[in-house]
N, CA, C and O of each residue as an XYZ file, in Angstrom:
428
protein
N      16.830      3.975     -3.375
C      15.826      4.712     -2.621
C      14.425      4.329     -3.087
O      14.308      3.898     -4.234
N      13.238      4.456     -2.225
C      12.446      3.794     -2.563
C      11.213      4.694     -2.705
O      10.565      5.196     -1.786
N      10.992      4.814     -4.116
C       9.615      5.405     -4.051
C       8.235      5.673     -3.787
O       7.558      6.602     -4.227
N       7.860      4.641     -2.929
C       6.725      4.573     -1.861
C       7.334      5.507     -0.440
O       8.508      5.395     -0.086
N       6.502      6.274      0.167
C       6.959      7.018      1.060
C       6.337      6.181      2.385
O       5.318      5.492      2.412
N       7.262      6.460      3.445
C       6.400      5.503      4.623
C       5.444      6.370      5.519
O       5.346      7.535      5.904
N       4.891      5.349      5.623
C       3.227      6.395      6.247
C       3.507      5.794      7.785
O       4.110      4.769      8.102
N       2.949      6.650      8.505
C       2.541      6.536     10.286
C       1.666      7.025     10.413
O       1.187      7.985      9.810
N       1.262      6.359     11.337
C      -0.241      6.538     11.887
C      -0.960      7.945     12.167
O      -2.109      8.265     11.863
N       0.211      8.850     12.957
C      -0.062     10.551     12.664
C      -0.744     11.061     11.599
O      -1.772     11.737     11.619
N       0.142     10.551     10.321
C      -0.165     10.529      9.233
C      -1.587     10.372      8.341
O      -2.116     11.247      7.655
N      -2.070      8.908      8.574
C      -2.985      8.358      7.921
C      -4.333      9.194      7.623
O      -4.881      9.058      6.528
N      -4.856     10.046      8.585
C      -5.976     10.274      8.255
C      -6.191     11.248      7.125
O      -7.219     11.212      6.450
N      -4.888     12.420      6.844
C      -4.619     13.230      6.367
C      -4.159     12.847      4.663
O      -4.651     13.387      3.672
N      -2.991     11.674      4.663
C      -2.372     11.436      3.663
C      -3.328     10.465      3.173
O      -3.883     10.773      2.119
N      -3.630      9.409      3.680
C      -4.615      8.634      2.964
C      -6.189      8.241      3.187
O      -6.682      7.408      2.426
N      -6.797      8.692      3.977
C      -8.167      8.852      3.694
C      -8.776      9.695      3.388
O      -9.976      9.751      3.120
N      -7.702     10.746      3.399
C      -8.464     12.351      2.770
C      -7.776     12.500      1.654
O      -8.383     13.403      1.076
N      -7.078     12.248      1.130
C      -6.657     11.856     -0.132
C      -7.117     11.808     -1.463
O      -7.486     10.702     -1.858
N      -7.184     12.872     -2.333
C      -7.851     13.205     -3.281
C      -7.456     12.332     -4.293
O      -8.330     12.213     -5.152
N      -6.141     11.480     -4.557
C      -5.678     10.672     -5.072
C      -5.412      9.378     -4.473
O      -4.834      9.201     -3.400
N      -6.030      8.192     -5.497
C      -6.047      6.749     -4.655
C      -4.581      6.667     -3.967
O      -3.522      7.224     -4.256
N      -4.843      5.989     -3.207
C      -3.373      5.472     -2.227
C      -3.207      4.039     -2.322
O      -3.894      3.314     -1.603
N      -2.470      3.613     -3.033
C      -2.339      1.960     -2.390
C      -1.094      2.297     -1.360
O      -0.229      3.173     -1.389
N      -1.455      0.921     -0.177
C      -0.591      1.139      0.937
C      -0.502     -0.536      1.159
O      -1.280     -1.490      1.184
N       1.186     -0.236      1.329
C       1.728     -1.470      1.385
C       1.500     -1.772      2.676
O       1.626     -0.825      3.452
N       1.164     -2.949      3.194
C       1.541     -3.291      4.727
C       2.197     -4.313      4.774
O       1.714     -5.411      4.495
N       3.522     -4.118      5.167
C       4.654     -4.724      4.895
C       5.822     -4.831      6.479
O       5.507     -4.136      7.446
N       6.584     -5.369      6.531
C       7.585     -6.204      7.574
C       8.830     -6.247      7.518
O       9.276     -7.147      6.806
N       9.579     -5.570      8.034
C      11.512     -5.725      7.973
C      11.586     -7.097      8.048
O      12.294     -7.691      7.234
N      11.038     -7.633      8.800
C      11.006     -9.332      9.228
C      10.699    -10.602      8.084
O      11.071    -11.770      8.199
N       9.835     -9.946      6.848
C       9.094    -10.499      5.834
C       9.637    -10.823      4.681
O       9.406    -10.360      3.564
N      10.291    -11.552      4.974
C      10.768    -12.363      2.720
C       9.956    -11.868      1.676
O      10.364    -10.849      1.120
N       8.672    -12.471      1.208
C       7.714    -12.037      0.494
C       7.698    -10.309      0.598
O       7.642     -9.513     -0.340
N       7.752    -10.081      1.777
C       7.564     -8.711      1.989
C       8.273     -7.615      0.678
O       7.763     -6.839     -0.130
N      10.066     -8.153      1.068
C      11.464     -7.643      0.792
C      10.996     -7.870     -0.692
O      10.970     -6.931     -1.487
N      10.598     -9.246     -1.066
C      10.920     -9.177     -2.780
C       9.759     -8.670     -3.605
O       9.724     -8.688     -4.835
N       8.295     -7.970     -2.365
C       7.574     -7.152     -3.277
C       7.961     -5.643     -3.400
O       7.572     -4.774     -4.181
N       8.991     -5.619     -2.213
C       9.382     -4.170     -2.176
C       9.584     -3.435     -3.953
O       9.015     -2.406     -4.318
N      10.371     -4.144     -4.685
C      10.929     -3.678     -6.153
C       9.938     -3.204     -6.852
O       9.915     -2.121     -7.437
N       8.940     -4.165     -6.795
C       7.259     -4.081     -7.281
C       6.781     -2.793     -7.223
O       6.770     -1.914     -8.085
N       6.420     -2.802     -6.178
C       5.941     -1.800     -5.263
C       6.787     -0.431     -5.826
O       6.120      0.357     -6.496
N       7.891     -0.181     -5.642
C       8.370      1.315     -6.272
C       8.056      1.443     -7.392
O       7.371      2.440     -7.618
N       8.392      0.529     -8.585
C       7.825      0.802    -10.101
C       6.526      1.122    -10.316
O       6.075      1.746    -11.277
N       5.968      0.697     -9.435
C       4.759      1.192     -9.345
C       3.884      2.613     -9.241
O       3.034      3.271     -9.841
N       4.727      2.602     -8.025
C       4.644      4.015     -7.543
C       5.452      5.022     -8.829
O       5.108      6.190     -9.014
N       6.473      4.394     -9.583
C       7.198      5.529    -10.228
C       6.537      5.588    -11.219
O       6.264      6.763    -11.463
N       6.080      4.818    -12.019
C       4.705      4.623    -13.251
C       3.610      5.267    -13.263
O       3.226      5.787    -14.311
N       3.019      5.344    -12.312
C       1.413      5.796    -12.079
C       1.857      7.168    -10.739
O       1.135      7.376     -9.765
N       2.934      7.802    -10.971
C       2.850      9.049    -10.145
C       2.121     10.115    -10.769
O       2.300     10.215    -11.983
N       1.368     10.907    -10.247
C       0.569     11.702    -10.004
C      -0.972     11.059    -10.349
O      -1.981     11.764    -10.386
N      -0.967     10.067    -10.515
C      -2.619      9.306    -10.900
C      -2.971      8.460    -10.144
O      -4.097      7.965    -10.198
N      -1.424      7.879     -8.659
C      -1.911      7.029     -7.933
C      -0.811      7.324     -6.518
O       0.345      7.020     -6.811
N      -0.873      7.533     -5.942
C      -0.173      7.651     -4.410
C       0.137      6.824     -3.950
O      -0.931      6.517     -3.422
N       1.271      5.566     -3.451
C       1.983      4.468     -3.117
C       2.903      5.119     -1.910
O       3.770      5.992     -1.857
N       1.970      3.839     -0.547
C       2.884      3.978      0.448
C       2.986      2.760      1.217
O       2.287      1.757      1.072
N       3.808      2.916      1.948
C       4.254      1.891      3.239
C       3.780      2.194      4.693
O       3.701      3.240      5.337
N       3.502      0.927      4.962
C       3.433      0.715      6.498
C       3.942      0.216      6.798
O       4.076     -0.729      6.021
N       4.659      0.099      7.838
C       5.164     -1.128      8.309
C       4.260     -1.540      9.611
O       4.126     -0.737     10.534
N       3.821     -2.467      9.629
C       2.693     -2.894     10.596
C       3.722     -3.407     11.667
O       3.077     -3.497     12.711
N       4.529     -3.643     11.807
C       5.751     -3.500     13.713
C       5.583     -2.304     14.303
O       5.264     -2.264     15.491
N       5.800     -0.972     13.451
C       5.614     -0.076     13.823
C       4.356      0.990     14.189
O       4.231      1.949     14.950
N       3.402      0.207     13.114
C       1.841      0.999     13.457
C       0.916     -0.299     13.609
O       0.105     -0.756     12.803
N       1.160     -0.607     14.462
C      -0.054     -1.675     14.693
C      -1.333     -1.600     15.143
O      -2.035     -2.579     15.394
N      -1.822      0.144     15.307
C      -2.860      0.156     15.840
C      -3.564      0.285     13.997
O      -4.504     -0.334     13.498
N      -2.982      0.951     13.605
C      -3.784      0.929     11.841
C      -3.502     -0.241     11.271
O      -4.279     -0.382     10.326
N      -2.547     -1.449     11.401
C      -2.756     -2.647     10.829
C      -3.662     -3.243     11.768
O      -3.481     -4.443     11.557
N      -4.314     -3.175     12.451
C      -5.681     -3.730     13.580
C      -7.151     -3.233     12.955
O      -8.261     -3.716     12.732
N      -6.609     -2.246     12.847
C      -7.864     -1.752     12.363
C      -8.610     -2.169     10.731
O      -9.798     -2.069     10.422
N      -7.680     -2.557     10.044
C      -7.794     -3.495      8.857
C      -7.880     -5.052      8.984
O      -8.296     -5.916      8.212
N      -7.320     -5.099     10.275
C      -7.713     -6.335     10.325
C      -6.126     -6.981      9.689
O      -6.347     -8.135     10.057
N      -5.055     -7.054      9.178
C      -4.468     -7.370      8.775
C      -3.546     -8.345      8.743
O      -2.426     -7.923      8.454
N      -3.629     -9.639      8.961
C      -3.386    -11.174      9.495
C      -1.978    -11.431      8.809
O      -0.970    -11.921      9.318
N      -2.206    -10.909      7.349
C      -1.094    -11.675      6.629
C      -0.509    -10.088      5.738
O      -1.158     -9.083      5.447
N       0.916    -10.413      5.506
C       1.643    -10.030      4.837
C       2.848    -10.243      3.609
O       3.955    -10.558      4.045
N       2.773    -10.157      2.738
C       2.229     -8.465      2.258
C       0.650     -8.389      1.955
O      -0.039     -9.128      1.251
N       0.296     -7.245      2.719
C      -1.298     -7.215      1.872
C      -1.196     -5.911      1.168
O      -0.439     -5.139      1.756
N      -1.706     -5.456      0.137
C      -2.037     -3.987     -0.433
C      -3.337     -3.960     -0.222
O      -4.185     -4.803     -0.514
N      -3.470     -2.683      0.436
C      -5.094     -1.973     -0.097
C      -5.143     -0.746     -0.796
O      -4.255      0.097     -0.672
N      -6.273     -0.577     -1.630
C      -5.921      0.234     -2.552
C      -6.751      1.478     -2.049
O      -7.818      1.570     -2.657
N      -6.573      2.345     -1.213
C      -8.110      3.404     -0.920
C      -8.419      4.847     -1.979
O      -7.833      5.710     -2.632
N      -9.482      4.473     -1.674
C     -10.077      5.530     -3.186
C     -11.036      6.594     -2.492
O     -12.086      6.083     -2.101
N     -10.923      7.847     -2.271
C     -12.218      8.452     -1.342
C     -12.332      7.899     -0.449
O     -13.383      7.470      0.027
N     -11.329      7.804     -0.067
C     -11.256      7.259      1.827
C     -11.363      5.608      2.078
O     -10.499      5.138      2.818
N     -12.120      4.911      1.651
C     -12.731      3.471      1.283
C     -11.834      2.561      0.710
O     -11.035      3.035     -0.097
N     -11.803      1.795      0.860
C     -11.473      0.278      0.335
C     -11.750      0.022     -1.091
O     -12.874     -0.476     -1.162
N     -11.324      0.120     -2.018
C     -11.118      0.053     -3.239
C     -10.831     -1.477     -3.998
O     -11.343     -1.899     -5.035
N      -9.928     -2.078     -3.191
C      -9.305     -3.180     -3.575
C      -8.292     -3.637     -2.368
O      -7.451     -2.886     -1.873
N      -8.501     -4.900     -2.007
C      -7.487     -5.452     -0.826
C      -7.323     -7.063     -1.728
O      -8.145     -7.897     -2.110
N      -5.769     -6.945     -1.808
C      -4.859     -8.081     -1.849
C      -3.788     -8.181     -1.147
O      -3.152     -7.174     -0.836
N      -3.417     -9.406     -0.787
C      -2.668    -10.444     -0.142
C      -1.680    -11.255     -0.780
O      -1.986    -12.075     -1.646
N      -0.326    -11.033     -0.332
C       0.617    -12.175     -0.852
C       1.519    -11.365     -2.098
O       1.621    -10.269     -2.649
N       1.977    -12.492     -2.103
C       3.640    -11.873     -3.337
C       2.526    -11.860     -4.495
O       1.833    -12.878     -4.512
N       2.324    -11.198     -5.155
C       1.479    -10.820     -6.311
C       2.394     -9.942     -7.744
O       2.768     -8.770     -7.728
N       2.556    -10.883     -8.809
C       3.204    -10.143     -9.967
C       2.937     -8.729    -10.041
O       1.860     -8.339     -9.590
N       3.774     -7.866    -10.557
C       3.049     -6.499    -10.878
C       2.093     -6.384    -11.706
O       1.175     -5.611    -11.429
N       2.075     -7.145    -12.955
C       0.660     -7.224    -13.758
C      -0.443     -7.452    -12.944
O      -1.453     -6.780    -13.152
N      -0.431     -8.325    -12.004
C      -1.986     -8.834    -11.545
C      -2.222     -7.776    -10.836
O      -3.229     -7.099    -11.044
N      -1.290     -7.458     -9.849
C      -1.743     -5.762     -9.064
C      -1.795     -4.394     -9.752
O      -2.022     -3.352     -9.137
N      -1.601     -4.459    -10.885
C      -1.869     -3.314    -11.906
C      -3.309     -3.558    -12.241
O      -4.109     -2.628    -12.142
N      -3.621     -4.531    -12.560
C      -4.366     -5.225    -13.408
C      -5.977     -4.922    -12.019
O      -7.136     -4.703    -12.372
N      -5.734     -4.969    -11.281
C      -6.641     -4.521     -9.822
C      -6.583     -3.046     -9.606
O      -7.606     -2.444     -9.278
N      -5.454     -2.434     -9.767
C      -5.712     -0.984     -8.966
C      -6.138      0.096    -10.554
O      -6.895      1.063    -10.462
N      -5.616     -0.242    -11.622
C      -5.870      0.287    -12.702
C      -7.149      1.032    -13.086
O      -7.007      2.154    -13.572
N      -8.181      0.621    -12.951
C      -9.641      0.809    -12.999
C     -10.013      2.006    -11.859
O     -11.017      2.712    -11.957
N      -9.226      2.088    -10.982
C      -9.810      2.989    -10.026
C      -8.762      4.824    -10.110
O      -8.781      5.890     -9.496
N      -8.053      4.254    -11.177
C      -7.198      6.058    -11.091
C      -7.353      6.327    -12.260
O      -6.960      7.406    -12.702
C-alpha cells in the first residue's frame, strides 16, 4: 500500500495549496516505467517526513486539467508546494537523496 495519497483535482485547492504543510506531489503515469520505479521512493518518503511534509499523487491521465496548468511535459516531475507556491520542481527518476536533499530545507 502506498503512502502517498492520490490527489484529484476536486481536491487540490483545499489539500494542497491551502495546505499548512508542504506537499510534494508526484505527477506520475500507470503508463510510465520511470514513473513505477519512483513509486518506492516516493512512499519512504512520505513515511519519513510524515507530519513535517505531505506526499501525494497525481496521476496526470486522470487530471489533466492540473497537469496543464503546471505546464507538465515530462514525467515523473515532483513539485514541492510550500504556502501554496512552488517551492521546488524536479523532473525525472531522481535518487531519494537528491530529492531529499531539495525538499529538506523547506519543512
Amino acid at each position: 500500500m502506498s503512502n502517498a495519497a492520490d490527489m484529484t483535482a476536486q481536491a487540490w485547492d483545499a489539500e494542497v495549496l491551502k495546505s499548512s504543510t508542504p506537499v510534494l506531489v508526484d505527477f506520475w503515469a500507470e503508463w510510465c516505467g520511470p514513473c513505477k520505479m519512483l513509486g518506492p521512493t516516493i512512499d519512504v518518503i512520505a513515511e519519513e517526513y510524515a507530519g513535517r511534509l505531505r506526499v501525494v499523487k497525481l496521476n496526470v491521465d486522470n487530471e489533466p486539467s492540473i497537469a496543464g496548468k503546471y505546464a507538465i511535459s515530462s514525467i515523473p516531475t515532483l513539485i514541492l508546494f510550500k504556502n501554496g507556491e512552488i517551492a521546488e520542481h524536479l523532473v525525472g527518476l531522481l535518487p531519494k537523496q537528491k530529492i531529499v536533499e531539495k525538499v529538506l530545507p523547506h519543512i
